[in-house]
N, C-alpha and C positions, 0 to 999 in steps of 0.2 A: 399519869399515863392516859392518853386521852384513849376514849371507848370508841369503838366501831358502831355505827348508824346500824340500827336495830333491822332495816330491809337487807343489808348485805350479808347480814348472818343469816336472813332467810332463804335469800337465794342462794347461798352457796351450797355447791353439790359434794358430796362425801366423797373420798378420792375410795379408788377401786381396793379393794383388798390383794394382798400378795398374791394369794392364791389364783383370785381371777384373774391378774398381771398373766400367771406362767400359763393358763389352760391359754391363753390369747395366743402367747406367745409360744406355744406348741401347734397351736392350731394353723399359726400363720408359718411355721419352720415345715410340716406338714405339705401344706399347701404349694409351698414353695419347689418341699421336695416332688412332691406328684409333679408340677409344671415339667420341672428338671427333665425327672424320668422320661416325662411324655414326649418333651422335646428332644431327650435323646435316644429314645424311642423312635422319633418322629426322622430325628438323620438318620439314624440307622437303617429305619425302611425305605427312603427318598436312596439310600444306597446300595439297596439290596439288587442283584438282578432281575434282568426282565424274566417273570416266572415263565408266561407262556413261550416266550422264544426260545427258553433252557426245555423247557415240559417237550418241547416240539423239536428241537433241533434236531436235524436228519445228519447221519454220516454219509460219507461214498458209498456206493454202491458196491456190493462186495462179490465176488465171481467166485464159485466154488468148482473148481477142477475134479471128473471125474476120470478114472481111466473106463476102457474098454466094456470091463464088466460090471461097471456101476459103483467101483469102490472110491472112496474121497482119496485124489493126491492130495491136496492143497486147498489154501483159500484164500485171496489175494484182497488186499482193502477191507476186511473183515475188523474192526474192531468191538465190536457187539456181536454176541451170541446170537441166536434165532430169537426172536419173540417167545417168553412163555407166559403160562399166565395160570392163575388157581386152577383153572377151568379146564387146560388140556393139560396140565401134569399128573402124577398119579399123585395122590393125598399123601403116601409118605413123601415126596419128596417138600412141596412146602411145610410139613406137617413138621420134618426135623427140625424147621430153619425157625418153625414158631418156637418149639417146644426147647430152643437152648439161647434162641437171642432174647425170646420177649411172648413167654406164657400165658400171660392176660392182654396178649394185643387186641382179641376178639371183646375181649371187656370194657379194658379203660378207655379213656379218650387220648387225644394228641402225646400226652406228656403222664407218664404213669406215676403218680404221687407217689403210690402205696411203695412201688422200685427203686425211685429215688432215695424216699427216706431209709430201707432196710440199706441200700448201698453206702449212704452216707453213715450210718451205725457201725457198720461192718468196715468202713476205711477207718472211722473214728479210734474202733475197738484195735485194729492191727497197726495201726499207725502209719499206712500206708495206702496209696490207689488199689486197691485191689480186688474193686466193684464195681460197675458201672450200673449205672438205673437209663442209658438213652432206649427210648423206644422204641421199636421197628421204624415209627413214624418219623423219629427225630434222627434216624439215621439216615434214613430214603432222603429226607431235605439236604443232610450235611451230603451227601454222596450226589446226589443231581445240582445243586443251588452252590454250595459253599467251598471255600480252599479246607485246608486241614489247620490253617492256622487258631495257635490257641491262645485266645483274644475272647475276650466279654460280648465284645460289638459283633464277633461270629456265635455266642449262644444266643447272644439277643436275637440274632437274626435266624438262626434254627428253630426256636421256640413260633416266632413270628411265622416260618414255615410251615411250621409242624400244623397248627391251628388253620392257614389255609389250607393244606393239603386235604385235610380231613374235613374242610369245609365244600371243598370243591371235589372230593372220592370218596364211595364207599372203601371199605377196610379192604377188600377184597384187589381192587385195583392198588391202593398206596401198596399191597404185597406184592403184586405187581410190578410195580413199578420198583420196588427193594432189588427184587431176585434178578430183573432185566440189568441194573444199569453199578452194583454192589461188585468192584473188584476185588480180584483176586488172583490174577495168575497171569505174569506176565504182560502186562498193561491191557487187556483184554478189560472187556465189562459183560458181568450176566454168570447166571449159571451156567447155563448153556455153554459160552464160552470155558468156562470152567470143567466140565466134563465132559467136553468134546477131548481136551487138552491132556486132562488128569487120567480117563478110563477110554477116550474114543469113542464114547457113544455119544448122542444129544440127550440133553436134561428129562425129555419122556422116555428114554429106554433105561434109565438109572436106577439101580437096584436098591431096598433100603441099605444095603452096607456102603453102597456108592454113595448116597445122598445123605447120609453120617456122616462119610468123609468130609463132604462137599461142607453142610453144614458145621463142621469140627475149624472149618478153616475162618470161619466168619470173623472168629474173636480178633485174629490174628492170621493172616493169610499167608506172611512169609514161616512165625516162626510153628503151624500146625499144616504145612503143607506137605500131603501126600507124598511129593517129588525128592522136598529138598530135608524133610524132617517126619519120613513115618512112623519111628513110634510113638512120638508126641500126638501127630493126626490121630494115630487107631485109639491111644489113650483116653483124648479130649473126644474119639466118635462114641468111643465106649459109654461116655457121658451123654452124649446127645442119646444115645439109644435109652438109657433109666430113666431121662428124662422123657421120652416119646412112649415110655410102658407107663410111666405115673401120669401123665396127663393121660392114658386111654386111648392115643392112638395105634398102638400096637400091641400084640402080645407078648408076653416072655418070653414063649417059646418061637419066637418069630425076631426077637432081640439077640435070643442065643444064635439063632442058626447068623443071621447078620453079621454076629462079632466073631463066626468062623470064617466067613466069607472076607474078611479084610484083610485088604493086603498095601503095601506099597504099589504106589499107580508106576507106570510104565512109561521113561519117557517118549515123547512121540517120533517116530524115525523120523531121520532126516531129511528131509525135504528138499535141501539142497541138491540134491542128485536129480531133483524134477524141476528144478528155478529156470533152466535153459529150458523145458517143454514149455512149464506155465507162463514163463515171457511168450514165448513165440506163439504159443496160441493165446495169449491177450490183442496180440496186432490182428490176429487172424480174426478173432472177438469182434475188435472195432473195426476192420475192412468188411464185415459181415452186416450189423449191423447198428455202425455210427456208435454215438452214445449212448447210455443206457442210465434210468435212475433206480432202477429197481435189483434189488438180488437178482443174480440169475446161477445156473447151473450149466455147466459148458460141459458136454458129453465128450469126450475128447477118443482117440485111436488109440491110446498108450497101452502099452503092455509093460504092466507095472516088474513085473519077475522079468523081462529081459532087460528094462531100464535100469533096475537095478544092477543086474549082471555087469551091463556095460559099462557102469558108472564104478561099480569098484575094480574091473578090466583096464582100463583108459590110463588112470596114473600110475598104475604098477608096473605099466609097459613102458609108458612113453618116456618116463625118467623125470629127465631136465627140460625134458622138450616139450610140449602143449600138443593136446591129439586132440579128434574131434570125429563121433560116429553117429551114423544117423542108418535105423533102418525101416523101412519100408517094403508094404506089399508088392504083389508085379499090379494090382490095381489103383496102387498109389495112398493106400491108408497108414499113415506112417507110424509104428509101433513104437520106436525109441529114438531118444535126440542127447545125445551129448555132444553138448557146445565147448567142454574145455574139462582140465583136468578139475579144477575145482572152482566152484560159485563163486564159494567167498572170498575168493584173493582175485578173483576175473569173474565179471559177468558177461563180458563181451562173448557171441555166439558164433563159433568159429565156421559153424553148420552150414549160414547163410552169408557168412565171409567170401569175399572173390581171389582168389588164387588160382595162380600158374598150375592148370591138371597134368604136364609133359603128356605123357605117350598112353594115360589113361584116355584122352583124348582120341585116340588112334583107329576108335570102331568106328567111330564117325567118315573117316574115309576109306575106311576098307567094306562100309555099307554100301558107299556107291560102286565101288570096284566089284563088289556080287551082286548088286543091281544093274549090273550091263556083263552080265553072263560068265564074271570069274569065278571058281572053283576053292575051295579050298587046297585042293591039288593042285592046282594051276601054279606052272612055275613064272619063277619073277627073277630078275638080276638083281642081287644087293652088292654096290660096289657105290663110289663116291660119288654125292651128286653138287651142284654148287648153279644157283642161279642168282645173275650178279653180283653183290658181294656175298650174298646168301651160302653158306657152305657149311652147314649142320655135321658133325660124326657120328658114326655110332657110340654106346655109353662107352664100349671097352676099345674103340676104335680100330675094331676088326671086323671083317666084310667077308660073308658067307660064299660071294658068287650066286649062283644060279641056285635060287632053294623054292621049296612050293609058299604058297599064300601064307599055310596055316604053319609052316615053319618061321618068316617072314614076322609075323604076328605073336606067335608066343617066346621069341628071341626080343622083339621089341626092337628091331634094327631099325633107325631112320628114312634111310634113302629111299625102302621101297615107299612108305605113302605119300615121299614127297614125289616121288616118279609115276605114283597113280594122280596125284594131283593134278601134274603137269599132262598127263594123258584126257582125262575128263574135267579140268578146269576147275580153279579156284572156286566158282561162285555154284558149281555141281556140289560141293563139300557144305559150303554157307546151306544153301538148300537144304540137304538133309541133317544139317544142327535145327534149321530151322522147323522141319518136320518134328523132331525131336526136342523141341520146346525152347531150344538153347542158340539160335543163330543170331539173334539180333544183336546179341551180348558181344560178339564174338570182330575181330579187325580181319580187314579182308587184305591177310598178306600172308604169305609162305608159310612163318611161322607157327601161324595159327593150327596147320596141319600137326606139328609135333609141341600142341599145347600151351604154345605163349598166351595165348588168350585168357583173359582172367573168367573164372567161373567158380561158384558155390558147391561148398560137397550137396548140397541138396539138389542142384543142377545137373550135376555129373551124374548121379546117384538116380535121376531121372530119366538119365538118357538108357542108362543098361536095364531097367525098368521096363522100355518101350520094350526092348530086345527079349525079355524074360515073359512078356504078358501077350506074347504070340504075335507083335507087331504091330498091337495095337496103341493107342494118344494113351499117358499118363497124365494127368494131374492130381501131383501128389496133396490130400489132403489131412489134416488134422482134428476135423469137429463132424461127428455124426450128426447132434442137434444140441440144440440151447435152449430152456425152459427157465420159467420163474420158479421160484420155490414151492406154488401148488401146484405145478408140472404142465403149466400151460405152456404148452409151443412157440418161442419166438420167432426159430429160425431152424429147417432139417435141411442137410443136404438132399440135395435131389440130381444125382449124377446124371449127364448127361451120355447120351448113346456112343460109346468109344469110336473114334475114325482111324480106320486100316492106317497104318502110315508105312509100315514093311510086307511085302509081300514071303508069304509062308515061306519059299524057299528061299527067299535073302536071309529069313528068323532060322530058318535048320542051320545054313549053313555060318553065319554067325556063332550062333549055338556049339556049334564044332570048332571052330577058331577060340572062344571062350574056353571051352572044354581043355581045349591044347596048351592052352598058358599054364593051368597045375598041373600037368604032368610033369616027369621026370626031364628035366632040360627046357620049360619054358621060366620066365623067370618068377612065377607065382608059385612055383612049387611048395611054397609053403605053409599056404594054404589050404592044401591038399587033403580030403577029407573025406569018408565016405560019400557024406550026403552033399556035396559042394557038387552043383553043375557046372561050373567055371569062375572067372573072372579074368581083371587085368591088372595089370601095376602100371605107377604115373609116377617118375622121379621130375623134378623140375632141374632147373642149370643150378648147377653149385650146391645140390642136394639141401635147396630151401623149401621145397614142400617134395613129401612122400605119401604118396595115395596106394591104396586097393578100395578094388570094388568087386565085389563077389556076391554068389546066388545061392541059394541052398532051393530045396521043394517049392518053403512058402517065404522065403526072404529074399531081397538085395538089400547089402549091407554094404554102405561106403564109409572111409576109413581116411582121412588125413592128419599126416605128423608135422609139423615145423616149428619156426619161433615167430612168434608176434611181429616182431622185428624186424623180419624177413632173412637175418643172417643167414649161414647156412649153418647146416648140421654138418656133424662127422660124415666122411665120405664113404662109410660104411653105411651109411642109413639110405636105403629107396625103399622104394612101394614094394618091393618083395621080401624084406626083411621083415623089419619090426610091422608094419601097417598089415602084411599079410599073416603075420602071427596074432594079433589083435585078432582079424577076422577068424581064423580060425579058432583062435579059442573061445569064442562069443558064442561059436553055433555049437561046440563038442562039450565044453563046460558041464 
C-alpha cells in the first residue's frame, strides 16, 4: 500500500466535531428563523394601517336637538360620544374601567407579562379560554387600528400597536383614547355614548353605580348589558365595585350604598315621534347656516309634552288614513310637528306637503269682503252660482237663500265667496293670500276661492295665525339659537318688527266668524271646547283631504287627514269630523 507524502498529513485540517456540526447548525436554523420573523414582521407592518389618519379621522358633524326648555330630543350623525378624558371625568368613573379590565395599566408597559402569563395558567388549568391578559393598551389598538379577525398577523399587528402607542402617549391619554372610541351599545363608540344611552346622562354626570354598570359591560357588552341582560350587568358591576375597594379607590361603605343604587337602565323613549321635527329643523339648520364641521346644538321651539300627546293622538284617530298636525304660536314659534302616523313605516312629512285646503281656504276671501266694510251680520244671498263652465255646489247641495256673513261662513256654503269674488275681483283674494304669506303658491282661477290651490298645513296653519296674532305678519319659526358644544353662538334668531297686515276690526270681526263655526250648527262643532276661540273645516272634492284649523289662548293647531295616494276617503270623513276631534282632544287631554 503506498504511503501518503509526509507534507499532506501535515497540512491536513482535523474535520469539525459532531458537537460543533449541531451549535453551527442551530445557530444558522436560528438565524434564519429571526430573518423569517422579521420579514414577517416586516409585511405585517408595510400592512398595517395609516396610524395617524385612523388616530385622527373625523366623523360628521353631529347636531344635538334641544326642545324649548333645554332638554335633549335627539342627536342626529352622532356616532361617538362627547370627548372625555381622565382629566374632566370624576375618578370613579375611569377608576372602574382600570380596576376590572387592567389593574396594573398604571405599572406595566404596552403588554402586561405578569397578566398574560396568570391568564395562560388559568386557561391551561380549566381547559378552557376563560382569561384574557390584553392590556388597556392592547385593546385601544385592536378597537381604533384593527378588524376583530382572529389571525396571528392581527396580534402581530396589536402588539406592534401597542408599543407605538405607548411610544407616542402618556398612559393617561392611551385611556383616553380606550374610553372615547371602546363600543358598546348599539354601534355607538365611547362612554359617553354609552351612558347617554343606558342612564341619560353624559359620562361626567355618572354615578359610581352607573360607571360599574358601564364598566361591567366591557368584558362583554351584549352578553353584561344593562338594557338587554341586568342581572348579569349588576352581578359582573358588583365585581367591578370589590375590585375598585381592593385597589383603594373607593370605600366599602361607598361600594355598599352603589350596589343599592343598581338597577336595570331604562330604555331611551322613542324618538320617533320627534324624526318629522328633527328632519325639518335639520333643512332649517342648513338654510341657516350652510354647512357646518363642528358639533353644534340647535335650540329648537318644541314642546316636548305636547309632541308627545299629539304623536300618540294622530294614529288612534286617523285609522287607515295618514293625519298630519302641526302647532304653532300666534307669533309663529312652532311647538309640535307631526308629519304622519308613524316614522318608521313613512318619513315623508306630510306638514310641508301641498294639498287641496277646500273651504278651510275661505277666510282668505271673506277677509277682503270685511276689509271693504261687510259685517258679520251683513246679509248675503246663497243660491247657485256658475261662471262659465265653472259651477261649484254646496257640500249637501242645499242653498240657505238670504243668511248673514257669519252664518254664510260657519255653514261653509260655496256660492257666497264665490259671489264676493266676483264683487272685489279675483286678484283682490291673490293679494290678501299674498299678505298672508300664501299668494304666490296659489293659481289665479275661480277655484282657487273654494281651495283648489295646493298648499302646506304649515301654510294654512300660518294663515289663521296672522288672524289670531292681532293682524299682524307670522313667520313661522323652529330655532331660537345654535351654539357649539362650549355654548358659543353660531346663529340667534333675531325677529324682525311684525308688519300690520289686517286692520283691528277686519281681526274682531274675523274673530267672530271663527268663533261661529264651533258653535252648535257650524260645521266645526266638534271641536267645541271651553278654551277654543274658533276655527274652520276644509273637506276637498271626493273627501281626499280633510283639514281643521283651530285656536285656543296660546295655540293654532292645524290638522289634516287623507291618503298618500290622493284616493278618497269614506264619505263620511271631512274637516269636521275626525280632523276636528283630533283638534279637540289635543288641547282637553
Amino acid at each position: 500500500m503506498a504511503r501518503r507524502p509526509a507534507e499532506e498529513i501535515v497540512n491536513e485540517k482535523p474535520k469539525p466535531s459532531w458537537k460543533r456540526r449541531l451549535v453551527v447548525y442551530m445557530f444558522n436554523l436560528v438565524l434564519i428563523g429571526l430573518v423569517a420573523v422579521a420579514g414577517y414582521v416586516a409585511i405585517i407592518y408595510l400592512q398595517m394601517p395609516s396610524l395617524d389618519a385612523i388616530l385622527n379621522e373625523t366623523r360628521p358633524a353631529a347636531l344635538t336637538f334641544v326642545d324649548r326648555h333645554g332638554n335633549e330630543i335627539r342627536s342626529s350623525g352622532r356616532i361617538m360620544g362627547s370627548p372625555v378624558s381622565v382629566e374632566n371625568l370624576p375618578p370613579h368613573v375611569w377608576q372602574s374601567i382600570v380596576a376590572i379590565e387592567d389593574k396594573r395599566f398604571f405599572q406595566h408597559g404596552p403588554i402586561d407579562v405578569r397578566g398574560i402569563t396568570r391568564a395562560m395558567i388559568s386557561n391551561l388549568v380549566k381547559g378552557r379560554v376563560a382569561a384574557g391578559g390584553s392590556s388597556i393598551t392592547q385593546q385601544t389598538a385592536k378597537n381604533i387600528f384593527l378588524s376583530r379577525e382572529k389571525k396571528i398577523s392581527r396580534k402581530v399587528q396589536e402588539l406592534i400597536l401597542s408599543y407605538w402607542l405607548e411610544n407616542r402617549f402618556d398612559k393617561n391619554q392611551v385611556l383616553d383614547l380606550y374610553m372615547n372610541r371602546v363600543s358598546l351599545v348599539g354601534g355607538m363608540r365611547g362612554i359617553d355614548a354609552a351612558a347617554r344611552v343606558m342612564f341619560g346622562v353624559p359620562a361626567t354626570k355618572l354615578t359610581i353605580a352607573q360607571a360599574a354598570q358601564i364598566a361591567a359591560m366591557l368584558k362583554a357588552p351584549t352578553t353584561y348589558s344593562p338594557l338587554k341582560n341586568p342581572e348579569k350587568n349588576i352581578t359582573r358591576a358588583r365585581v367591578v365595585l370589590q375590585e375598585m375597594v381592593r385597589q383603594g379607590y373607593i370605600t366599602l361603605n361607598q361600594a355598599r350604598i352603589a350596589a343599592q343604587q343598581m338597577k336595570p337602565a331604562q330604555q331611551m323613549a322613542d324618538t320617533n315621534m320627534h324624526r318629522y321635527w328633527t328632519d325639518f329643523v335639520s333643512d332649517e339648520v342648513k338654510s341657516r347656516i350652510g354647512t357646518f364641521e363642528t358639533d353644534m346644538i340647535v335650540h329648537t321651539t318644541l314642546d316636548t309634552n305636547l309632541q308627545n300627546r299629539i304623536a300618540a293622538i294622530l294614529p288612534q284617530k286617523t285609522g287607515q288614513y295618514q293625519g298630519a298636525v302641526i302647532a304653532m304660536e300666534p307669533d309663529g314659534a312652532i311647538r309640535a310637528m307631526s308629519g304622519g302616523n308613524d316614522y318608521q313605516i313613512s318619513q315623508f312629512n306630510r306638514v310641508t306637503a301641498p294639498r287641496q285646503p277646500g273651504s278651510a281656504f275661505k277666510p282668505v276671501v271673506y277677509l277682503v269682503a270685511l276689509e271693504n266694510d261687510m259685517m258679520p251680520d251683513t246679509y248675503v244671498n246663497d243660491s247657485p252660482f256658475a261662471i262659465g263652465d265653472y259651477n261649484p255646489k254646496n257640500y249637501n247641495e242645499r242653498y240657505y237663500g238670504d243668511i248673514t256673513l257669519a252664518t254664510a261662513f260657519a255653514k261653509s256654503v260655496n256660492s257666497v265667496p264665490l259671489k264676493l269674488t266676483e264683487t272685489y275681483g279675483i286678484d283682490s283674494v291673490l293679494d290678501m293670500a299674498n299678505r298672508l304669506g300664501v299668494g304666490t303658491k296659489l293659481r289665479r282661477e275661480y277655484s282657487t276661492v273654494l281651495g283648489a290651490s295646493e298648499m302646506s298645513l304649515l301654510d294654512l296653519t300660518n294663515i289663521y295665525a296672522v288672524i289670531w296674532n292681532d293682524g299682524n305678519s307670522v313667520r313661522p319659526y323652529s330655532i331660537t339659537k345654535i351654539t357649539d358644544t362650549n355654548g358659543n353662538v353660531i346663529y340667534e334668531r333675531n325677529p324682525s318688527d311684525p308688519i300690520q297686515v289686517l286692520q283691528p276690526q277686519t281681526v274682531e270681526s274675523m274673530q267672530t266668524l271663527l268663533a261661529n263655526v264651533i258653535e252648535i250648527g257650524g260645521t266645526g262643532g266638534r271641536a267645541r271646547a271651553e278654551n277654543v276661540l274658533g276655527g274652520k273645516t276644509g273637506t276637498s272634492n271626493e273627501n281626499r283631504d280633510a283639514w281643521f284649523v283651530g285656536a285656543t289662548d296660546d295655540l293654532i293647531i292645524g290638522v289634516w287627514m287623507g291618503n298618500d295616494d290622493f284616493t278618497p276617503m269614506d264619505s263620511k270623513i271631512t274637516g269636521g269630523t275626525i280632523p276636528a276631534e283630533i283638534f279637540k282632544e289635543i288641547i282637553t287631554k
